[in-house]
Backbone as a ProteinNet text record, in pm:
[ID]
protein_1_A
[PRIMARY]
XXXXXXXXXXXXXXXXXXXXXXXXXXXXXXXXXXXXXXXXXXXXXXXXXXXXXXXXXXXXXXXXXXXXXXXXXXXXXXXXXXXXXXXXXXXXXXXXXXXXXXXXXXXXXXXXXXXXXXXXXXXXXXXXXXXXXXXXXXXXXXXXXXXXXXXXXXXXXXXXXXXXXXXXXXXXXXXXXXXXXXXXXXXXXXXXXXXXXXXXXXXXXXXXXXXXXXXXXXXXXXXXXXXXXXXXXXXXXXXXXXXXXXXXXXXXXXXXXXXXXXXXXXXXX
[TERTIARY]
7678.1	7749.1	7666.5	7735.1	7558.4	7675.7	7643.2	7699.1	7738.2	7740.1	7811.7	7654.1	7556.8	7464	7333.3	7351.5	7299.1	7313.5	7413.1	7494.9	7435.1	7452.8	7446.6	7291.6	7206.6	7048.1	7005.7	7096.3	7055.2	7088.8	7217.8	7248.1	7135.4	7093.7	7007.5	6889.8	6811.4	6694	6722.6	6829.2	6862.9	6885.3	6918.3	6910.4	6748.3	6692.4	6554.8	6470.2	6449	6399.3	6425.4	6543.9	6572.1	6699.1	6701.6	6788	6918.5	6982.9	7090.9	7217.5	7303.1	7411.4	7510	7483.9	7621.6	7707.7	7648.1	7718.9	7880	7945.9	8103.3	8143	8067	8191.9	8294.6	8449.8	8493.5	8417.2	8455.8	8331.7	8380.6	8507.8	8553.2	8503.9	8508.7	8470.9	8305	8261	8120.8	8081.6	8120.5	8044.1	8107.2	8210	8256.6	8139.9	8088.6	8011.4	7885.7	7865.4	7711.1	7741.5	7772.8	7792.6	7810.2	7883.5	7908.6	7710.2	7721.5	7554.9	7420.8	7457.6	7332.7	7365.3	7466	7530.7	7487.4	7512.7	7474.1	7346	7266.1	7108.7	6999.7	7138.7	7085.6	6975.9	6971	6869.7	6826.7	6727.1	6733.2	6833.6	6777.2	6804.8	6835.4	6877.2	6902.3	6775.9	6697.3	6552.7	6456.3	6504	6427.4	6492.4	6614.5	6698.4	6673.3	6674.5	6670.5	6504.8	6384.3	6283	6292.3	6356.4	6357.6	6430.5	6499.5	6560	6487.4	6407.2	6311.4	6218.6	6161.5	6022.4	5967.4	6142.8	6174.1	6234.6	6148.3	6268.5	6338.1	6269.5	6355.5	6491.7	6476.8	6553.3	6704.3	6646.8	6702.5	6834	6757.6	6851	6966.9	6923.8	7036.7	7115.7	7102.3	7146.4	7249.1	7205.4	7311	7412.3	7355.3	7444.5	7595.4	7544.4	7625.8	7711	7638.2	7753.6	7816.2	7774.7	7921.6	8034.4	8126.3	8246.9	8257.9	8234.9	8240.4	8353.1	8493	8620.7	8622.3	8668.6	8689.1	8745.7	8819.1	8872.7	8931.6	8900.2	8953.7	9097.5	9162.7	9247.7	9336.1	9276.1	9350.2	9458.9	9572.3	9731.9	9718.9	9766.8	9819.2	9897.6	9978.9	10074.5	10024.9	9860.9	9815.5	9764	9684.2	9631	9724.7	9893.1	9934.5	9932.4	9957	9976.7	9834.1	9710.7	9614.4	9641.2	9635.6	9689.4	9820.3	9882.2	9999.7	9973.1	9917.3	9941.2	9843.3	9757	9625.2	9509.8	9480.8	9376.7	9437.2	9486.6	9569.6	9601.6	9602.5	9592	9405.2	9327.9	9222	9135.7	9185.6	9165.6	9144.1	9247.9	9211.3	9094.6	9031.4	8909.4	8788.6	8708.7	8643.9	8560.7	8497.6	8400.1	8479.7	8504.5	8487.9	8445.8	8432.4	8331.8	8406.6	8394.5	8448	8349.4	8343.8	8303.6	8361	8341.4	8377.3	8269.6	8341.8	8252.5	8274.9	8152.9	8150.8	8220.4	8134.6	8169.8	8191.1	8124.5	8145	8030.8	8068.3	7981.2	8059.6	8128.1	8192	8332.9	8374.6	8500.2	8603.9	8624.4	8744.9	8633.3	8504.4	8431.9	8495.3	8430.4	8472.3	8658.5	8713.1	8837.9	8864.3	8814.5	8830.1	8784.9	8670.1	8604.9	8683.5	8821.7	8856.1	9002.7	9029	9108.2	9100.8	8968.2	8956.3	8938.4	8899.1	8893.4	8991.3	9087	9223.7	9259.5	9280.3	9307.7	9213.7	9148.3	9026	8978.6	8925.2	8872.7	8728.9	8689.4	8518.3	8418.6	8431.3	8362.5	8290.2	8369.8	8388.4	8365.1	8352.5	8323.4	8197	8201.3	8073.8	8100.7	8116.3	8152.3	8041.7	8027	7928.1	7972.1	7887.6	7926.1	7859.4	7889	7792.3	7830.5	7745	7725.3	7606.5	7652	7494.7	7459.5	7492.6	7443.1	7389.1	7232.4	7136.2	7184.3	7199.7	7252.9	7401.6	7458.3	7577	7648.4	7497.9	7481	7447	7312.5	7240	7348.7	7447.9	7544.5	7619.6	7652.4	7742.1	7700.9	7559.1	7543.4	7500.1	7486.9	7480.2	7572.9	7767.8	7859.2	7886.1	7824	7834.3	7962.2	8092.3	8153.7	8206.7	8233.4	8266	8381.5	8372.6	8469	8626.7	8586.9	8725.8	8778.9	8753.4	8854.8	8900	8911.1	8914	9073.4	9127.8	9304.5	9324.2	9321.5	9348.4	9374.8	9234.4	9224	9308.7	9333	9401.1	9547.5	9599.4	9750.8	9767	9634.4	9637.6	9616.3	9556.6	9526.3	9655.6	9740.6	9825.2	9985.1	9959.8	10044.1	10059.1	9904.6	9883.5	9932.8	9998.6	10009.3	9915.3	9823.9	9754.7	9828.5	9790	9835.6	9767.2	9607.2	9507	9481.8	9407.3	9380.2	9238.3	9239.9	9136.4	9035.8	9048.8	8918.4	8841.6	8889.8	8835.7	8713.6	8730	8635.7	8518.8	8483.6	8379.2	8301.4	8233.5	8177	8151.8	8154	8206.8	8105.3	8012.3	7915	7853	7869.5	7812.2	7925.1	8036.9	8063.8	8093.8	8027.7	8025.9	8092.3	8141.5	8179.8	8110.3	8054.5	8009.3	8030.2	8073	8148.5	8061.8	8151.2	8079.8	8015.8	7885.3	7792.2	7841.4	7925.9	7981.1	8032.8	8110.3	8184.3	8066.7	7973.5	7852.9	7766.4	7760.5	7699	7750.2	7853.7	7889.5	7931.6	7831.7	7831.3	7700.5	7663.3	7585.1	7587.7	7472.7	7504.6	7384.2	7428.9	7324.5	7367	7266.9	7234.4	7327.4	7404	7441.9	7550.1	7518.6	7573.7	7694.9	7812.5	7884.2	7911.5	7802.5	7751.2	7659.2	7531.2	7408	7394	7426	7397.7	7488.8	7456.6	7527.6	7621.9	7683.4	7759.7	7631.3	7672.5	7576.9	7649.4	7757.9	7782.2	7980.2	8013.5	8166.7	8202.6	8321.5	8394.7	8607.4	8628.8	8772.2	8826.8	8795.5	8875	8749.3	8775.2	8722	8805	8710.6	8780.4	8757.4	8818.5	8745.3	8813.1	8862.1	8930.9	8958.3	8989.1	8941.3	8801.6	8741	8648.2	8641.2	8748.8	8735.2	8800.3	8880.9	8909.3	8850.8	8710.8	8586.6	8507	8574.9	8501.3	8608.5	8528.1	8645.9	8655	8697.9	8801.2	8703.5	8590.1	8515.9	8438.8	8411.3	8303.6	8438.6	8540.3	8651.6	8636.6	8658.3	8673.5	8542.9	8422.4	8285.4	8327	8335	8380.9	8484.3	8547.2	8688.8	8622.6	8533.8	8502.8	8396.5	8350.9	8256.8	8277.4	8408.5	8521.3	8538.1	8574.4	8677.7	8566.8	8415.8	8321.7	8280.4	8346.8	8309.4	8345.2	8487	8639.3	8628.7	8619.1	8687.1	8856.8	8879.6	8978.8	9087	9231.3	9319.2	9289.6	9135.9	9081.9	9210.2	9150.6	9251.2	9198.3	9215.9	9118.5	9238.1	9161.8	9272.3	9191.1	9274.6	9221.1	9277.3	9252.3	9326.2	9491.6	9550.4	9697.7	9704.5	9609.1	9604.7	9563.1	9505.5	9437.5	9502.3	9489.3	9541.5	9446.8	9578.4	9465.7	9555.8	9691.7	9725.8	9661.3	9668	9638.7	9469.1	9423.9	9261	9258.8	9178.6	9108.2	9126.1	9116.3	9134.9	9288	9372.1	9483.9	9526.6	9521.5	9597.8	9583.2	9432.7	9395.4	9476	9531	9571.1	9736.6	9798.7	9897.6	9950	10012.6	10020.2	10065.7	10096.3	10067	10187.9	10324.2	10456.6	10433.5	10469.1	10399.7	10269.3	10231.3	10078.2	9982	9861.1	9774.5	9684.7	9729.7	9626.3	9671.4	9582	9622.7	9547.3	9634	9576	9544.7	9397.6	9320.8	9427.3	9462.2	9478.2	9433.2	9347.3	9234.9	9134.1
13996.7	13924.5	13925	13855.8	13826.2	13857.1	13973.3	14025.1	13944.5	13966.4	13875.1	13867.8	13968.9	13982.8	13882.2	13919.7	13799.7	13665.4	13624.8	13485.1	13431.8	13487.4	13496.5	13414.3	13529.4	13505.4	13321.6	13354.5	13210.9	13081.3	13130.3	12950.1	12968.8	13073.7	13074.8	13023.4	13043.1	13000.7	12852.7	12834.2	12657.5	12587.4	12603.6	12571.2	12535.1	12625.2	12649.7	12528.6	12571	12556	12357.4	12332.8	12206.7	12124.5	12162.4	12122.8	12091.2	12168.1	12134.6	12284.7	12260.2	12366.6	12403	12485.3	12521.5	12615.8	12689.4	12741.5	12748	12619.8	12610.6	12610	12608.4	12590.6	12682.6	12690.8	12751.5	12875	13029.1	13085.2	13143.7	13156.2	13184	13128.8	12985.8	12847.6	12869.2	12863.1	12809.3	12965.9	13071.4	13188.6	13225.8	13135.7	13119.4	13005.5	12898.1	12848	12862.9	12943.2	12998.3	13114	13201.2	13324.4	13221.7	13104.5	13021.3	12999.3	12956.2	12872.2	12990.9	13067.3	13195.3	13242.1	13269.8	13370.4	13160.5	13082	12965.8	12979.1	13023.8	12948.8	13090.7	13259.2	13366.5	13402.4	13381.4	13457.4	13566.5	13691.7	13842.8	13887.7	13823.6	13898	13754.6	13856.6	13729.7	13708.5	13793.1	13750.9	13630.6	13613	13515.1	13386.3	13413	13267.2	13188.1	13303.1	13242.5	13190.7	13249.3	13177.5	13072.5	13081.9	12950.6	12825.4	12843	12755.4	12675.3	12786.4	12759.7	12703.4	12716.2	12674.1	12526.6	12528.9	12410.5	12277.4	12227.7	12063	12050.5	12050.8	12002.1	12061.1	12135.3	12314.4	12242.6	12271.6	12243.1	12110.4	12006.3	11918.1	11966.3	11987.7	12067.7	12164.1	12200.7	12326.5	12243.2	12156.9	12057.5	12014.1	11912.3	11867.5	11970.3	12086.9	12244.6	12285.7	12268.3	12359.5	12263.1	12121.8	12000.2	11949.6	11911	11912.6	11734.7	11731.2	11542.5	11563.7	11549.1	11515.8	11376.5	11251	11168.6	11071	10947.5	10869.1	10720.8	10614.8	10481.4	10510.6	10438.9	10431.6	10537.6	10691.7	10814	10796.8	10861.4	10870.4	10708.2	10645.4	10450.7	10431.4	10548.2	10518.1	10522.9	10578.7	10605.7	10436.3	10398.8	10270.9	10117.5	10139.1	10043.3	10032	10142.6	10155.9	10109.9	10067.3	9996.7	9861.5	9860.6	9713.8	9605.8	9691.1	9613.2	9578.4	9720	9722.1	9763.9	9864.4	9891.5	9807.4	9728.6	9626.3	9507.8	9419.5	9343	9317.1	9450.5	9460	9424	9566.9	9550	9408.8	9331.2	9203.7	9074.2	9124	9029.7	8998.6	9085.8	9105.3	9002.4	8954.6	8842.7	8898.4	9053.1	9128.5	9293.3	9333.4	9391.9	9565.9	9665.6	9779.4	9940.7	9926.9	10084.7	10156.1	10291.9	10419.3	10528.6	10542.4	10639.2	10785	10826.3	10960.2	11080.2	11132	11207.8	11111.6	11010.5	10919	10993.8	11052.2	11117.8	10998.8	10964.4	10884.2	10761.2	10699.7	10636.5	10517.7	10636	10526.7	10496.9	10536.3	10495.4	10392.9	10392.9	10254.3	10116.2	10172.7	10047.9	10016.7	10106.5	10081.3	10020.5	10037.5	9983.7	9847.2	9806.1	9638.9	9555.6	9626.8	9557.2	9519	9589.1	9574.4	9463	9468.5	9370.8	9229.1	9252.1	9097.9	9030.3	9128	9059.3	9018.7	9059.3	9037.6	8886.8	8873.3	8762	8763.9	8944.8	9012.7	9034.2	9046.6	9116	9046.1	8919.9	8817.5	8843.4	8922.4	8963.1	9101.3	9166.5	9346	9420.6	9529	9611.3	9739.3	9776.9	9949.8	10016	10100.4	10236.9	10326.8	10390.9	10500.1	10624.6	10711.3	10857.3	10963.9	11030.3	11162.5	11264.4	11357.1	11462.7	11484.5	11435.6	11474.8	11328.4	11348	11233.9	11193.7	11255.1	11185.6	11143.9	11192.1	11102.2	10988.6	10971.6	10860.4	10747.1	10792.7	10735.1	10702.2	10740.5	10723.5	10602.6	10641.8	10518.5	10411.3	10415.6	10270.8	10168	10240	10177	10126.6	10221.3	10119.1	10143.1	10212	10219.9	10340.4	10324	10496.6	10515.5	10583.5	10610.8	10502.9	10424.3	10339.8	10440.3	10550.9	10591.5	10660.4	10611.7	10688.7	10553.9	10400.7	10290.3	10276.2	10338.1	10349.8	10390.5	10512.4	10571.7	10539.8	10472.8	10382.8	10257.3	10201.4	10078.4	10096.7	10221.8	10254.1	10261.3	10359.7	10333.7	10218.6	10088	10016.9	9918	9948.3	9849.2	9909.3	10064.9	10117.3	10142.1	10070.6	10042.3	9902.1	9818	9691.2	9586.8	9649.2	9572.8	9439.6	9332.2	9195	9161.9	9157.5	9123.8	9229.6	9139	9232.8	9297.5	9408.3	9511.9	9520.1	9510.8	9476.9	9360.9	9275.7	9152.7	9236.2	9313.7	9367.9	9425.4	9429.1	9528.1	9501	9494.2	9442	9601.8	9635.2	9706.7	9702.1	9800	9810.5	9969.1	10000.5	10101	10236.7	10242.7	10301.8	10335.2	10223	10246.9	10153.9	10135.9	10021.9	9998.1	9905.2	9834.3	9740.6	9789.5	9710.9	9604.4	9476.1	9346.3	9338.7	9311.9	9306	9258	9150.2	9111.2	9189.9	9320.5	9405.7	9522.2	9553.8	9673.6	9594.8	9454	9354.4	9375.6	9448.7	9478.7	9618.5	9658.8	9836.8	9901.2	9957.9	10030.4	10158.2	10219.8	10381.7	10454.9	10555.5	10626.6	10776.4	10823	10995.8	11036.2	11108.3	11172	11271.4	11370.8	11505.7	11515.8	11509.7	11569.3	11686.3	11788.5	11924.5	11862.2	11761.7	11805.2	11618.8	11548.2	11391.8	11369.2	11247.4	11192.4	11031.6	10989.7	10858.8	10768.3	10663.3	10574.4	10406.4	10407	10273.4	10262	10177	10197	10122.1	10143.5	10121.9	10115.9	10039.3	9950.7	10080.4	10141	10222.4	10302.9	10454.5	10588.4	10639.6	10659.7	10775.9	10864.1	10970.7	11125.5	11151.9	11178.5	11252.2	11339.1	11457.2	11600.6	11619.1	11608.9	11694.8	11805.2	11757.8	11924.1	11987.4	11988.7	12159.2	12236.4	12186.1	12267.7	12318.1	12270.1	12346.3	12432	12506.3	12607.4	12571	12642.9	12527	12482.1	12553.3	12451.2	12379.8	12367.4	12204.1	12111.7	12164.8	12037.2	11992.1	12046	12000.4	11926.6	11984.3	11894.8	11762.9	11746.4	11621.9	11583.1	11593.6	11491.2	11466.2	11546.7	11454.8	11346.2	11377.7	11274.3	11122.6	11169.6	11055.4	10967.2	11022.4	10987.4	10911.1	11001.4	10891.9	10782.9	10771.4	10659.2	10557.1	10568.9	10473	10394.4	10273.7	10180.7	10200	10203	10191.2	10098	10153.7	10119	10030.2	10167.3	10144.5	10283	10296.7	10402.3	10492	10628.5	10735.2	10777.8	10774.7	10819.2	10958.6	11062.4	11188.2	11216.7	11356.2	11402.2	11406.6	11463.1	11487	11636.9	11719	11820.4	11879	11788	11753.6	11666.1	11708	11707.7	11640.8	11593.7	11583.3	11724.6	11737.6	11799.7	11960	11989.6	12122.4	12115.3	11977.1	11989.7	11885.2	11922.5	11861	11717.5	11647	11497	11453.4	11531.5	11485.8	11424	11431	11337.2	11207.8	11140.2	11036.3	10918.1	10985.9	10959.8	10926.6	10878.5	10830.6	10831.7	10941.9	10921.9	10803.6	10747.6	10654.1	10754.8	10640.7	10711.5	10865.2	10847.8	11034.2	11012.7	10890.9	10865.7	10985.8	11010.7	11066.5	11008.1	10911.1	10779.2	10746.4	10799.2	10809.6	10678.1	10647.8	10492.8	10612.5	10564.8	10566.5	10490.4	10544.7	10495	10473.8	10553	10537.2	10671.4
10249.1	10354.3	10483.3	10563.4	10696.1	10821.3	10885.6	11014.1	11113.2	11196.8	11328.8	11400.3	11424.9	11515.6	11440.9	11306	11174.9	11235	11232.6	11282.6	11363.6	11504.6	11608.8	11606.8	11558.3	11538.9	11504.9	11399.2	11312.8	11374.5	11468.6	11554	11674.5	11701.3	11755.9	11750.4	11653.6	11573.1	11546	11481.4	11467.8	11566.4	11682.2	11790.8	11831.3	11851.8	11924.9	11849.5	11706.4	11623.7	11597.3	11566.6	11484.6	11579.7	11724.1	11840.6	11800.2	11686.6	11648.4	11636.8	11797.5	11828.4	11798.8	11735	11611.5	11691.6	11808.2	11887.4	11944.2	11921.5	11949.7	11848.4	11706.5	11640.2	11568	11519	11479.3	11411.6	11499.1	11424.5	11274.9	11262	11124.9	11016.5	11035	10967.1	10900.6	11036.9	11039.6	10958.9	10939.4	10899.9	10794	10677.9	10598.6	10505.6	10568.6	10525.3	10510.7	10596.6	10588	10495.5	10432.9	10361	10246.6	10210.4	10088.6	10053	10142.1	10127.9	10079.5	10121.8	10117.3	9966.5	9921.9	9787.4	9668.2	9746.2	9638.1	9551.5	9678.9	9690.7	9658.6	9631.6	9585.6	9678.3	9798	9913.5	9871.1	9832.1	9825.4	9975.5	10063	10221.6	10332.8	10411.9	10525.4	10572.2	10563.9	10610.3	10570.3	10441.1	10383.8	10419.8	10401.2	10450.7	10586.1	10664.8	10804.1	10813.2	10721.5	10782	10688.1	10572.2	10473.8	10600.7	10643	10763.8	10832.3	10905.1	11014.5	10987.6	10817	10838.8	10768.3	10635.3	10564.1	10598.2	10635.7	10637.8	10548.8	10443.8	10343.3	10288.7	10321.2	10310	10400.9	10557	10662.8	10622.2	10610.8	10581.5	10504.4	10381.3	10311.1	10357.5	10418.6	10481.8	10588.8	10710.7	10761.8	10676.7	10579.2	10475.7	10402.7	10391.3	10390	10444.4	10589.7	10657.8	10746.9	10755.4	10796.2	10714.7	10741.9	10698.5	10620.7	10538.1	10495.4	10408.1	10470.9	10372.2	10458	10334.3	10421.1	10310.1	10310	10211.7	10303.6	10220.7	10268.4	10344.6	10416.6	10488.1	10454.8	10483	10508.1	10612.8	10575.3	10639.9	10680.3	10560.1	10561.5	10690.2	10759	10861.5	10975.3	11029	11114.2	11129.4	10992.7	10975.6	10978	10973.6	10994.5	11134.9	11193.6	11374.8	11446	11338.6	11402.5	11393.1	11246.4	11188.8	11308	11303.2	11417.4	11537.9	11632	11737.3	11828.3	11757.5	11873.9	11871.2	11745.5	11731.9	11799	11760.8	11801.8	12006.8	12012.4	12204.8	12238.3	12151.9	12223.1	12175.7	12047.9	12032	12083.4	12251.3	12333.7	12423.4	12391.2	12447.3	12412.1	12516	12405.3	12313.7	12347	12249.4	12214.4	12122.7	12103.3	12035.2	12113.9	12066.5	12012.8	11910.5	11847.7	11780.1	11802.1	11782.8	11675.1	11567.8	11467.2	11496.2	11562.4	11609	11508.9	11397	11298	11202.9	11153.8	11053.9	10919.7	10872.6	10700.1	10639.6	10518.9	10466.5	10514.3	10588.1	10623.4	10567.4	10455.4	10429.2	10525.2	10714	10745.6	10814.5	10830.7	10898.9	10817	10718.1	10603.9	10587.2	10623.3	10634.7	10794.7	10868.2	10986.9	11021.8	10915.8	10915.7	10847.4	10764.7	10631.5	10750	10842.9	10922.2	11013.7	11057.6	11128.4	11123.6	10948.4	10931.9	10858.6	10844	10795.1	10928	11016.2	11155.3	11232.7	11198.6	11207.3	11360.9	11363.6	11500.3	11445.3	11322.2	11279.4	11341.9	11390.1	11427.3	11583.2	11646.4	11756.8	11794.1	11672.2	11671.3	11632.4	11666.3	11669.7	11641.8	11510.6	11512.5	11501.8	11578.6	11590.2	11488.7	11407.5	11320.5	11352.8	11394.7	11422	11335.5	11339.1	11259.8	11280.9	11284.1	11276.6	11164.4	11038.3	10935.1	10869.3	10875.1	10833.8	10689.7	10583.6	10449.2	10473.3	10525.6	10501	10553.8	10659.8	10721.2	10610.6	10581.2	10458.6	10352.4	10353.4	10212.5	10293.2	10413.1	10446.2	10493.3	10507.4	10501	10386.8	10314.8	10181.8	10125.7	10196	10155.8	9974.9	9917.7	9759.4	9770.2	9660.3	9636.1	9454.3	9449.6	9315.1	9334.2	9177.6	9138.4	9091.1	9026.8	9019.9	9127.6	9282.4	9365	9423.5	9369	9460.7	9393.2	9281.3	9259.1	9397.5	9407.1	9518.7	9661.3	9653.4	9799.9	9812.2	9700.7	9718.1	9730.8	9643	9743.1	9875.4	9915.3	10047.7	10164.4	10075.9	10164.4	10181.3	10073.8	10041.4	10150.4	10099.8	10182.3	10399.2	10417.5	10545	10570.3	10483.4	10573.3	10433.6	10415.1	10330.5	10234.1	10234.8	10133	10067.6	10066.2	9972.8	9859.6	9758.6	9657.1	9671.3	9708.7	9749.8	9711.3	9554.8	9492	9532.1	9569.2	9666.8	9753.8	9800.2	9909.8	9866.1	9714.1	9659.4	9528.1	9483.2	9330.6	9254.3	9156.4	9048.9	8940	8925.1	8835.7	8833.4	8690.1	8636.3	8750.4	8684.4	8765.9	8952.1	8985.7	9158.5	9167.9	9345.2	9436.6	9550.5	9560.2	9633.7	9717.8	9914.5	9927.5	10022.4	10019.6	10080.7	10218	10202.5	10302.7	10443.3	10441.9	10538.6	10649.2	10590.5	10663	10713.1	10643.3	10686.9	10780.4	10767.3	10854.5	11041.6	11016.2	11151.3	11208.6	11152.2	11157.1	11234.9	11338.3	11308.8	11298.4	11237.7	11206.7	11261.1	11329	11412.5	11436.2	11435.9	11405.3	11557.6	11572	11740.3	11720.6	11788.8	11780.3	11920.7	11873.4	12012.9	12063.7	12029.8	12106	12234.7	12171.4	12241.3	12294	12259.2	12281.2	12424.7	12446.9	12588.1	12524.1	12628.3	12609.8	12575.8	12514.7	12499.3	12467.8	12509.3	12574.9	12588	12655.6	12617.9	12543.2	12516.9	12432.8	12428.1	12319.4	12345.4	12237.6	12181.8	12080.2	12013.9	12051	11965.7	11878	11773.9	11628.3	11606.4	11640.7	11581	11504	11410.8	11308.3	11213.5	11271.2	11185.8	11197.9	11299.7	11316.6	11415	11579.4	11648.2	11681.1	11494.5	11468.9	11420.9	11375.5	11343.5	11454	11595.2	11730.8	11761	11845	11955.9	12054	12140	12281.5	12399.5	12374.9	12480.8	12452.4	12309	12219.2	12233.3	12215.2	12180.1	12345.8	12419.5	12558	12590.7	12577	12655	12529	12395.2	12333.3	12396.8	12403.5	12502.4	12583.5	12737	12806.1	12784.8	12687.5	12597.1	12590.7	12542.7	12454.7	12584.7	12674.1	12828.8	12886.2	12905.4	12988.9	12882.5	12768.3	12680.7	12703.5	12691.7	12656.9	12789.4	12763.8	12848.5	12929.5	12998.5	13110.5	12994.2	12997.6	12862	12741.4	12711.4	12561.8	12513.6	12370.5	12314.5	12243.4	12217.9	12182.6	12025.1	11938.7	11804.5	11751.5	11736	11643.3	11532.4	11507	11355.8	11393.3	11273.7	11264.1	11289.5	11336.5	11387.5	11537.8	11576	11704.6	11829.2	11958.2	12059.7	12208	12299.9	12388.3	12518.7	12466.9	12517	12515.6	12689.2	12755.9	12777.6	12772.8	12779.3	12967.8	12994.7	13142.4	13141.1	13017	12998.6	13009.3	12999.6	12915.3	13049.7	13151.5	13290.9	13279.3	13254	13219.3	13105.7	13027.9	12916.4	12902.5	12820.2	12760.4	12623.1	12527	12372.6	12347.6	12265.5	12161.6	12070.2	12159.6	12060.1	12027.1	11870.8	11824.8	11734.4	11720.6	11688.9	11758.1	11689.9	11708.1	11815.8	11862	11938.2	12106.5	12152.9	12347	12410.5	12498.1	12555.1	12690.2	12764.5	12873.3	13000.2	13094.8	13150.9	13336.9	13307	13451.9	13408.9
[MASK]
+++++++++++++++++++++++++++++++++++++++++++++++++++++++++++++++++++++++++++++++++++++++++++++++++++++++++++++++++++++++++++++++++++++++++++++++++++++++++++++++++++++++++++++++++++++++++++++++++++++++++++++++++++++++++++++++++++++++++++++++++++++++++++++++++++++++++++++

């Protein structure tokens, strides 16, 4: 098992080393996953691991890929996604352009659930979703847009149970096992590497997504991300998180407005 002073060392070293700050996050979590990863990969010692870290790219990557969190599925909680479908797209729609942010995309099935939204809505024409992530492959996965064909049952309850009227499979071609979904909708995606430890704003925006990702921080990564979020968001744009996650008791929350008992706060100066 790898000590606390162990730990300590290693976000250290990964820091220095590969500019990537693991420092806020949940430390239960994060040292649950690193002890998973070391006993995987049969280290003799922590010694070897940590310079295997330091000295391997190739290593390294994997090791990101490890210890980030990629749960993610087409139009997860359908009820969060009709309350876009209705009412928060639909407002920021009036806009003649515009710009959304999936901050810690995964491989990106709620992107792709969010383009499939918009163009039932006949807003894609007009949109620009940003996809971020700190983890370089699962970037790489989502823009490729490919997922296993047997989880698209799944997804299509859900898409159907958001509001959805079309037939879903419409959205994807089906070979050898995979899905592949239509260029049209990744046609208005971009996807780019950015960490909300260590990165800055990089343009605004009519609607941010974080979702289940900072409850994997502790209370002051979640806070420098909110104000992240806040110098992002356009002036009554709307900020949506997890079903566990809050804006309440943080420095931002004055700014803000919930969104009924939705997870989703409208900006309001």
């Amino acid at each position: 098992m790898i000590d606390d002073s162990q730990l300590d060392l290693l976000i250290a070293e990964v820091s220095d080393r590969h500019g990537y700050d693991f420092g806020g996050y949940s430390r239960a979590s994060f040292k649950r996953r690193i002890e998973r990863l070391y006993q995987l990969d049969a280290f003799p010692d922590f010694a070897t691991f940590l310079t295997k870290i330091k000295t391997d790219a190739d290593y390294f990557r994997h090791f990101v890929e490890e210890i980030t969190v990629n749960v993610t599925e087409m139009f997860r909680d359908p009820t969060f996604y009709k309350v876009l479908r209705e009412e928060i797209l639909p407002a920021v729609g009036t806009k003649p352009f515009i710009r959304i942010w999936h901050a810690g995309c995964s491989t990106g099935q709620e992107v792709y659930s969010m383009a499939i939204l918009l163009h039932e809505l006949g807003l894609l024409h007009k949109a620009i979703i940003y996809a971020t992530d700190i983890n370089h492959s699962v970037l790489e996965a989502a823009r490729k847009g490919v997922f296993p064909l047997r989880l698209m049952k799944e997804y299509a309850e859900n898409y159907r149970n958001s509001g959805g009227k079309n037939d879903f499979s419409d959205y994807y071609t089906a070979n050898y096992g995979l899905a592949k979904f239509d260029e049209k909708l990744s046609g208005k995606m971009v996807f780019s590497q950015h960490s909300l430890v260590s990165d800055h704003s990089f343009n605004e925006f009519d609607l941010i997504l974080c979702r289940n990702v900072l409850i994997y921080f502790d209370k002051e990564l979640q806070d420098r991300a909110l104000q992240l979020f806040d110098d992002s968001l356009a002036r009554l744009g709307y900020l949506a998180l997890g079903t566990k996650e809050t804006l309440k008791y943080t420095s931002v929350q004055k700014n803000y407005e919930q969104f009924r008992k939705e997870k989703i706060w409208k900006k309001l100066h």
